[in-house]
C-alpha positions, 0 to 999 in steps of 0.5 A, spaced: 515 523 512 512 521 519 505 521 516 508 517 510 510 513 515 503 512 521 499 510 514 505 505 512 504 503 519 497 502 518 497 498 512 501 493 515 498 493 522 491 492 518 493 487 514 493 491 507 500 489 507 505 483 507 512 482 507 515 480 502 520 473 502 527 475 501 531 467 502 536 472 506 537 465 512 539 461 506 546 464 505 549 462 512 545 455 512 542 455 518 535 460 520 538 464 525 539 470 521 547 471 524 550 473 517 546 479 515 541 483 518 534 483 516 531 487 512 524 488 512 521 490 505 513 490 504 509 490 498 501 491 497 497 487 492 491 490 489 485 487 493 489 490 499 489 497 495 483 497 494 481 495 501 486 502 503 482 505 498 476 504 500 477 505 506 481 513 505 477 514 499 471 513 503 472 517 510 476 523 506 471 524 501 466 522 505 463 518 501 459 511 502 455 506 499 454 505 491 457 513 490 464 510 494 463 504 488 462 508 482 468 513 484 473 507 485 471 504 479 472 511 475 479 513 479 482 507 483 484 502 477 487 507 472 491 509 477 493 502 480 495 501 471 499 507 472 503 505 478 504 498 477 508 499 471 511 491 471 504 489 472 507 484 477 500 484 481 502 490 487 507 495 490 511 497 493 508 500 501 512 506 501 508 509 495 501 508 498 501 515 500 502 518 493 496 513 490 490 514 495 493 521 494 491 521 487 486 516 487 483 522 491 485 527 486 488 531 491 495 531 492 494 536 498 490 531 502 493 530 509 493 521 509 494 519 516 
């Protein structure tokens, strides 16, 4: 969605986000990438959720301070538990939209 996206946008223009390394200018054996097109896959750890969360958490419950901390600390890790289900320590950008959502309890929540 397009909102799916502007908050996609967000994450990676903020810092929240980074690519992950694909070796894709090895196949060919030079750099200039001309064997295949490149294909950007972004990945958000949990430092950088929980910056996210902090942040949408925050203005969306209008919430602040040590009420913002209490809350994330009773909604956000569990949800992170559930979410990365490899345990490999992030995930997958395209589905922020549906964690914040659930950290907040609300999956009707416009996130943008």
């Amino acid at each position: 969605t397009e909102a799916g996206d502007q908050l996609m946008r967000l994450l990676i223009n903020k810092g929240f986000a980074k690519e992950k390394e694909d070796n894709i200018d090895q196949k060919c054996g030079c750099d200039c990438t001309c064997c295949q097109k490149r294909n950007s896959q972004y990945w958000i750890n949990q430092q950088g959720a929980l910056k996210a969360a902090r942040e949408y958490v925050g203005k969306n419950l209008h919430m602040s301070g040590q009420k913002l901390e209490e809350y994330l600390q009773i909604h956000f890790y569990d949800k992170w538990v559930h979410f990365d289900v490899l345990n490999s320590g992030e995930i997958e950008i395209e589905q922020m939209a549906q964690f914040l959502k659930q950290v907040m309890g609300d999956m009707t929540i416009s996130i943008q």
